[in-house]
C-alpha positions as CSV (number, residue, x, y, z in Angstrom):
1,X,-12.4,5.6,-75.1
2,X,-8.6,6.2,-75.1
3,X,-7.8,5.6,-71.2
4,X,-4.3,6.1,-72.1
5,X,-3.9,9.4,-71.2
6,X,-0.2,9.9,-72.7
7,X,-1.8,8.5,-75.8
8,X,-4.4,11.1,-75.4
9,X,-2.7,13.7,-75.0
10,X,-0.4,12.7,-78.2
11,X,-3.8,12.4,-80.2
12,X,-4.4,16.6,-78.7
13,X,-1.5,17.7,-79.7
14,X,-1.8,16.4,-83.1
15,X,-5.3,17.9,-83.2
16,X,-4.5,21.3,-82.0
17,X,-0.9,21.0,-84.9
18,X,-3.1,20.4,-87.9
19,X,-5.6,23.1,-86.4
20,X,-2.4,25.5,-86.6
21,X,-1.5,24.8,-90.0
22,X,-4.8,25.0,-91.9
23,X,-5.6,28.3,-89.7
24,X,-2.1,29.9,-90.6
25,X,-3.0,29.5,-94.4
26,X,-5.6,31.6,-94.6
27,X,-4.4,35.3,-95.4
28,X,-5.0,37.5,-92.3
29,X,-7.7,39.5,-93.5
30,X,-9.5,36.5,-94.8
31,X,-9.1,35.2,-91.1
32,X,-10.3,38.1,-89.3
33,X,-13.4,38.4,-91.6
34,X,-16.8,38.5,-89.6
35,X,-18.9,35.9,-90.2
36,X,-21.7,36.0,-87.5
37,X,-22.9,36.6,-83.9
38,X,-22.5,34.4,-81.5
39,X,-24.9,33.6,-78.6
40,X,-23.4,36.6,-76.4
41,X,-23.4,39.0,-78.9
42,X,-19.9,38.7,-79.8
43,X,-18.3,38.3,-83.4
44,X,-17.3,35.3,-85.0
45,X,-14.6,35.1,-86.8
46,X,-13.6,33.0,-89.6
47,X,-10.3,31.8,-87.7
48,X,-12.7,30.6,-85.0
49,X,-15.2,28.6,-87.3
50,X,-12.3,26.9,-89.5
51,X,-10.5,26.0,-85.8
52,X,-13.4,24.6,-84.6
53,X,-14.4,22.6,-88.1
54,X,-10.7,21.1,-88.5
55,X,-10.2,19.7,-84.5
56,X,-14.1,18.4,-84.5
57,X,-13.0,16.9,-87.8
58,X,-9.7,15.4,-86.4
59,X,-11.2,13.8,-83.4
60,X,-13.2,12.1,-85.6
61,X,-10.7,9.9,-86.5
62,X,-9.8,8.6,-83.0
63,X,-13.4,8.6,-81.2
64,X,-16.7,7.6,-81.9
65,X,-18.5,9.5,-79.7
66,X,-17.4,12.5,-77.9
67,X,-18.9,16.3,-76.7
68,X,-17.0,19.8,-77.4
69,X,-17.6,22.6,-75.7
70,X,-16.5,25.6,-77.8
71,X,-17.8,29.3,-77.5
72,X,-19.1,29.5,-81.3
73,X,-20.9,25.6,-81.7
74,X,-21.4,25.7,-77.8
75,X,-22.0,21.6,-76.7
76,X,-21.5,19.8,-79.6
77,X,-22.4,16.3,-79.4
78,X,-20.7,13.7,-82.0
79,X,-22.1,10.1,-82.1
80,X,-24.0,8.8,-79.1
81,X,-21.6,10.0,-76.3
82,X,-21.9,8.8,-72.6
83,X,-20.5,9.6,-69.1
84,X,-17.3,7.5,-70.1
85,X,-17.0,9.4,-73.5
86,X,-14.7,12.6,-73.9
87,X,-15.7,16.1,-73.4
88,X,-13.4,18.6,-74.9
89,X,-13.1,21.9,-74.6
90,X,-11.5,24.2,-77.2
91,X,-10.8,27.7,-77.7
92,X,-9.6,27.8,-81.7
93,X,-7.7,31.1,-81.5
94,X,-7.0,33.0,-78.3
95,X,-5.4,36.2,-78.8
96,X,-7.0,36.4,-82.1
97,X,-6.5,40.1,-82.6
98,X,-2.9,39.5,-81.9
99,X,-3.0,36.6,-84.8
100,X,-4.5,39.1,-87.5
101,X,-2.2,41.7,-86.8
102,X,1.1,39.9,-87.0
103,X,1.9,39.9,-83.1
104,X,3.4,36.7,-82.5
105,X,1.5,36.1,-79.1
106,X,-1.7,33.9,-80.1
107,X,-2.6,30.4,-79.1
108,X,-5.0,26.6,-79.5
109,X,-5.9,25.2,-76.6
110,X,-7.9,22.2,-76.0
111,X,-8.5,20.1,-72.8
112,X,-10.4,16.5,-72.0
113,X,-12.2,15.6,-69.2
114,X,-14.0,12.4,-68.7
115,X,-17.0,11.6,-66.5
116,X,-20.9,12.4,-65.2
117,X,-21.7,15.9,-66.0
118,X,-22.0,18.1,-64.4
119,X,-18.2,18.6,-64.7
120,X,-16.0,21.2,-63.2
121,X,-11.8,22.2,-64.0
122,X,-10.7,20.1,-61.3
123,X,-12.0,16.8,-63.7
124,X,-9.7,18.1,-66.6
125,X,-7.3,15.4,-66.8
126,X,-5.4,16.5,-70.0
127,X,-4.1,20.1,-71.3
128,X,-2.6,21.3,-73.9
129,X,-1.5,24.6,-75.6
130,X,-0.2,25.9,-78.7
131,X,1.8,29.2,-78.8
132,X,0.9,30.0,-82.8
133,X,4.2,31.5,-85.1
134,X,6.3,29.9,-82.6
135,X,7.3,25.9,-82.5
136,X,6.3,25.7,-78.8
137,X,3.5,23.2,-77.7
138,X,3.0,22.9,-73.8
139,X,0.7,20.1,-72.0
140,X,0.1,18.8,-69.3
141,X,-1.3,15.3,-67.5
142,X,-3.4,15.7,-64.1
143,X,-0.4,14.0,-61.4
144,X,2.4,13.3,-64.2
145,X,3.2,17.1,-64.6
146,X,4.1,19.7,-67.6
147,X,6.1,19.9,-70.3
148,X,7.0,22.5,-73.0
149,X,7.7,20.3,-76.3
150,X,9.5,17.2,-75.0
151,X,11.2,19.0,-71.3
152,X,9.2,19.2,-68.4
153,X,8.2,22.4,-67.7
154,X,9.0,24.6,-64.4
155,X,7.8,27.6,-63.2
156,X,10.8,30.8,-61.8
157,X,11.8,31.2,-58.1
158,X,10.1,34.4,-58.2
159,X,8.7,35.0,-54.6
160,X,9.0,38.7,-54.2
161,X,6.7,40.8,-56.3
162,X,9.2,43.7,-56.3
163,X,11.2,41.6,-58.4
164,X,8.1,40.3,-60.6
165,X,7.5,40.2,-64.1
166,X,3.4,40.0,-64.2
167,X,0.8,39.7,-67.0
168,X,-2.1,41.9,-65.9
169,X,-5.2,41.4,-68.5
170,X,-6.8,44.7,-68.4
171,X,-8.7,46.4,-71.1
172,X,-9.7,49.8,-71.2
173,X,-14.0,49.2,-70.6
174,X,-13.2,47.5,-67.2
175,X,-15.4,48.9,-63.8
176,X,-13.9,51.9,-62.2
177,X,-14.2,49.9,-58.9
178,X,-12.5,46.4,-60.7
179,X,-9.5,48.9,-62.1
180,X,-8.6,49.9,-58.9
181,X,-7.6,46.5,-57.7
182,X,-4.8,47.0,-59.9
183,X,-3.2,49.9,-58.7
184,X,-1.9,48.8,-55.5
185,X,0.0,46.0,-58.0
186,X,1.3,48.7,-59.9
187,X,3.1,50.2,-57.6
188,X,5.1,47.6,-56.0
189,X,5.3,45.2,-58.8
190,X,8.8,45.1,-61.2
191,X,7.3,45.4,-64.5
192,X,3.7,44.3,-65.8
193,X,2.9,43.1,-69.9
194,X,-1.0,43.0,-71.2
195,X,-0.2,40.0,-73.5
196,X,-3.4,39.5,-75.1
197,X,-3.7,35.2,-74.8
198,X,-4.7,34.2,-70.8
199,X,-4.0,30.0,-72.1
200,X,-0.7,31.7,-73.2
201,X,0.0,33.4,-70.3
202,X,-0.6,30.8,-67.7
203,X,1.3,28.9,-69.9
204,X,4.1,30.8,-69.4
205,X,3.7,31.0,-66.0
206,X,4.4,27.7,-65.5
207,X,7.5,27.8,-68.0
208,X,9.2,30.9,-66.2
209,X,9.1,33.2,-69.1
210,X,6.3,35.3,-66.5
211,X,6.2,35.6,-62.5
212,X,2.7,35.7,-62.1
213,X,-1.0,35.9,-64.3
214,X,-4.1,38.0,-63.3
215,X,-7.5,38.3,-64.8
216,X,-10.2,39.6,-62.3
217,X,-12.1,41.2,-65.6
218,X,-15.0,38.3,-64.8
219,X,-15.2,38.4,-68.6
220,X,-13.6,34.7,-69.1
221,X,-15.0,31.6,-70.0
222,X,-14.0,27.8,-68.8
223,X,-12.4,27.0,-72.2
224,X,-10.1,30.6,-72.2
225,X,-8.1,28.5,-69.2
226,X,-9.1,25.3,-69.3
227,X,-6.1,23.3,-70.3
228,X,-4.0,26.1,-69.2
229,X,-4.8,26.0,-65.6
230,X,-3.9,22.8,-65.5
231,X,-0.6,23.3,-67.2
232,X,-0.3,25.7,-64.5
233,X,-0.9,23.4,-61.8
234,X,0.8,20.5,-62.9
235,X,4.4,22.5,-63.5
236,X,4.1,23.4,-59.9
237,X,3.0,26.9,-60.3
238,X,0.2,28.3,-57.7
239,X,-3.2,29.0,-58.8
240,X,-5.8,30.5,-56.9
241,X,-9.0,30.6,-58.9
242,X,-12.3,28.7,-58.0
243,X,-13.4,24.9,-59.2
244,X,-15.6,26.3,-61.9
245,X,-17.9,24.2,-63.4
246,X,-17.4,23.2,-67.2
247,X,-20.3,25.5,-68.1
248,X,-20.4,27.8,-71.2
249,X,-22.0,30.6,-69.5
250,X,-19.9,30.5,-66.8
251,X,-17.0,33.7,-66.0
252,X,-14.1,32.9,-64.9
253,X,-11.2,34.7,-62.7
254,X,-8.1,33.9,-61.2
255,X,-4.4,35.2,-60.2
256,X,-1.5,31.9,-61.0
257,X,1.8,32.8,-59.3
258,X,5.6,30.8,-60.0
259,X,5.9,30.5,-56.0
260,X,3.2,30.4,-53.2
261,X,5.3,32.8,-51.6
262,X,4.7,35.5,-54.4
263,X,1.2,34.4,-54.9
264,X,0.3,35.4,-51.4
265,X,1.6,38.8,-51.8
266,X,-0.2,39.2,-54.5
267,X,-3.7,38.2,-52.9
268,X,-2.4,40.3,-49.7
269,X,-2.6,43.6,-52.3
270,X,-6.5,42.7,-53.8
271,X,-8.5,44.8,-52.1
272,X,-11.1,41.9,-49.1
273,X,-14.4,42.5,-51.2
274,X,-12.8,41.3,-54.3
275,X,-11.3,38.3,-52.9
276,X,-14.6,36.4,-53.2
277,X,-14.2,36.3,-57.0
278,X,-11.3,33.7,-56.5
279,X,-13.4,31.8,-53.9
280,X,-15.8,28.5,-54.9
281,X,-19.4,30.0,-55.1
């Protein structure tokens, strides 16, 4: 085991780089081409399958033994790994509609956490993310903070929402009753984007390029945010979201905020019975 965790998180990067570059030579129609159905009924892509091959096949190289979590394979399990062993978690492409179509918002993200399962986000100790067209790679270290490339990443001042650039992931199927939560946010906030990558968008929360991120869809899994949130965290942004457990089949919610101060309005507007979705279970 690598218990160097700068080391570690030098070996990630590397992995999620080559991952990049053997994903962005594949034509975009070749890499939006269906190849199956996964376990929840949702499409696989090629783009997703190739990801998950080439970081499965990097890691390789530096461990023995090691578990990935990843929404196509699910637990894969890669020599004869223990509780002192790595588990990683990967998401190959997020945003990959946004890939296929040109839009330069798309991202790799892969996180580490060591130890007895079961496991939860608050045992991730290593993050990173990849922002894809772009030569931007952020990570983080749990109690050593964030960086974007080589500088240490910060989150804005922003504390007052009227004033608050926010990413709001909504998408048109969502509950009538969850879509309401939003209007009150409408209203008083400066401007809202639907980016399209949550690990991107957390990611620039913590970087300043966005006030705030929200996702109360409960349609998220673990590895959608898991190196994210703590990129988040460690830049000093404010992230209200529960401990979920490292769990494929769990959903995930949260709202991440660039000052407490603004993240408090923000909970202020969500409506008391939704609350409980950003509360441990």
């Amino acid at each position: 085991m690598t218990t160097d965790l700068f080391k570690l998180r030098d070996i990630m990067i590397g992995v999620v780089t080559k991952m990049e570059f053997e994903i962005t030579r594949i034509p975009p129609k070749e890499a939006g081409r269906i190849v199956g159905i996964n376990r929840y009924g949702d499409t696989t892509l090629y783009i997703d399958v190739l990801g998950e091959d080439v970081a499965i096949s990097e890691l390789k190289k530096h461990f023995d033994s090691f578990r990935l979590l990843t929404e196509e394979k699910g637990i894969v399990e890669i020599g004869n790994p223990h509780d002192d062993d790595p588990l990683f978690i990967l998401d190959p492409v997020d945003g990959s509609t946004n890939y296929i179509r040109g839009i330069g918002y798309a991202s790799i993200s892969l996180a580490v956490a060591f130890g007895k399962p079961p496991l939860t986000l608050n045992d991730i100790v290593v993050g990173v993310v990849k922002q894809m067209f772009f030569d931007k790679t952020y990570s983080a270290i749990k109690g050593e903070g964030a960086w974007v490339n080589k500088g240490r990443a910060h989150p804005s001042q922003a504390d007052d929402i009227t004033k608050a650039i926010i990413d709001i992931d909504i998408i048109k199927n969502i509950p009538p009753e969850k879509r309401r939560i939003l209007y009150p946010i409408f209203e008083k906030v400066y401007d809202i984007r639907r980016l399209g990558s949550n690990a991107l968008s957390l990611a620039n929360v913590a970087d300043g390029t966005l006030d705030a991120a929200i996702d109360l869809r409960t349609k998220l899994r673990v590895f959608d945010c898991a190196a994210a949130q703590l990129i988040a965290k460690e830049s000093g942004a404010k992230i209200k979201m529960p401990d979920y457990p490292i769990n494929i089949d769990v959903r995930v919610n949260y709202v991440a905020a660039a000052t407490q101060k603004l993240l408090g309005e923000i909970l202020e507007i969500i409506p008391t019975e939704f609350l409980k979705l950003l509360e441990n279970q």
